[in-house]
Structure formats: structure tokens, C-alpha cells
C-alpha positions as CSV (number, residue, x, y, z in Angstrom):
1,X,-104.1,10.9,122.1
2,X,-101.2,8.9,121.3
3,X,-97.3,9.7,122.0
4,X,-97.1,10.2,118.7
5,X,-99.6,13.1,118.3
6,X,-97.7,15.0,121.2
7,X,-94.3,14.4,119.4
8,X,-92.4,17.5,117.1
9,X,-91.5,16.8,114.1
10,X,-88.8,19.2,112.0
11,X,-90.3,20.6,109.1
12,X,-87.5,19.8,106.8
13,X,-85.3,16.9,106.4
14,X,-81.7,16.8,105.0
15,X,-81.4,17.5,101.1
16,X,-84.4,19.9,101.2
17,X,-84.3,23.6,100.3
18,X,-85.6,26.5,102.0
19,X,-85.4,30.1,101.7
20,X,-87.2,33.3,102.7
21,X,-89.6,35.2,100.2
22,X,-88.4,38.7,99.8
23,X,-90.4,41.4,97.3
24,X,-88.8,41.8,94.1
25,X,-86.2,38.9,94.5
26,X,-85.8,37.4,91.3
27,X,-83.7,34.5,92.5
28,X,-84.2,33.2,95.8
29,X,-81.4,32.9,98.1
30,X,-81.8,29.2,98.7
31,X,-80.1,27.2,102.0
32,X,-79.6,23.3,101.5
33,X,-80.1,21.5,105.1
34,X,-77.2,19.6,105.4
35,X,-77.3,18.5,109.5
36,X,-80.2,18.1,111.7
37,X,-80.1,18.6,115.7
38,X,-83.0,18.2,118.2
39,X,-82.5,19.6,121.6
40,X,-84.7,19.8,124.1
41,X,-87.8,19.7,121.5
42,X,-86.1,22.5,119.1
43,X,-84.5,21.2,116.3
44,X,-81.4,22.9,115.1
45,X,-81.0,23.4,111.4
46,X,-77.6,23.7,109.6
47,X,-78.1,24.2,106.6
48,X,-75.8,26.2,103.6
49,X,-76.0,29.3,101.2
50,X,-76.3,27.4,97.0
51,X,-76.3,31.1,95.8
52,X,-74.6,32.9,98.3
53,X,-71.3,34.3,97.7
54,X,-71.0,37.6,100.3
55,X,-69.8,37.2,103.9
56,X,-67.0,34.8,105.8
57,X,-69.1,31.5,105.3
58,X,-71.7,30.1,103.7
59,X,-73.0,27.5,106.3
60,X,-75.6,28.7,108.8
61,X,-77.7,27.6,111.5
62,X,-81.4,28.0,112.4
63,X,-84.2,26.8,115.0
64,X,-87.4,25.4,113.4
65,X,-88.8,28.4,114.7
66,X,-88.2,30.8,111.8
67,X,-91.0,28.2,109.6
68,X,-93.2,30.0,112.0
69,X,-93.2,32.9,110.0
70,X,-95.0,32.2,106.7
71,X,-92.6,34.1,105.0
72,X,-90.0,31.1,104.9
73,X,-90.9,29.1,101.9
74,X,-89.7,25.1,102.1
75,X,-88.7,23.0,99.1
76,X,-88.7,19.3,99.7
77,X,-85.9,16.9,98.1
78,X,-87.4,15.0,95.5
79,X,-91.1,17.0,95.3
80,X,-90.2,20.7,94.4
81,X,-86.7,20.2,92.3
């Protein structure tokens, strides 16, 4: 195996889209990645709300471990829109 094979990569990159598939959700409640920070092999996501127009801000940050939960669906910048 090579260096690279043992190497994480972060799922998204900066420009894509993700958001979490909820029942009956007509519009999803999209984030747009705006920052990407690796520590320690987790990669630290900030990302904010396109939609989103309830609570005190509308940037948030998340570990690369919520796209282990197949609920979270990812929209890559120049593929999906």
C-alpha cells in the first residue's frame, strides 16, 4: 500500500452543497462549504445555511463525520447544480 491509500480525504470541497434528507421536505435545507480545516485527520467543515433564515447565524461547522450517516446527501460544485 502506498501513503496515499492510507491518506483521508474530505468528502467535499469548497463551493459544494450538502444537506440532510428529511421525510416530507420539499426543499432541502442546503449548507454551501465555504472553509476547510484538517486537524489531526478530521476535517472541519464550515459551511453556511442558502435557505436558512431562523436562528442568530447562518454559518455552521461540522466534522466529516456526519457523511457517515447516509442520511447526509452531497452536491458537488459543477456536477449536481
Amino acid at each position: 500500500m502506498t501513503i496515499e491509500e492510507f491518506s483521508k480525504s474530505c468528502p467535499v470541497s469548497v463551493g459544494d452543497r450538502f444537506y440532510r434528507k428529511k421525510l416530507h421536505e420539499t426543499i432541502p435545507d442546503r449548507l454551501e462549504v465555504t472553509e476547510i480545516k484538517e486537524v489531526n485527520g478530521t476535517f472541519y467543515i464550515r459551511a453556511k445555511y442558502l435557505y436558512h433564515t431562523i436562528g442568530p447565524t447562518f454559518d455552521r461547522t461540522f466534522s466529516d463525520m456526519i457523511f457517515k450517516d447516509d442520511s447526509w446527501v452531497i452536491e458537488k460544485k459543477g456536477v449536481d447544480f
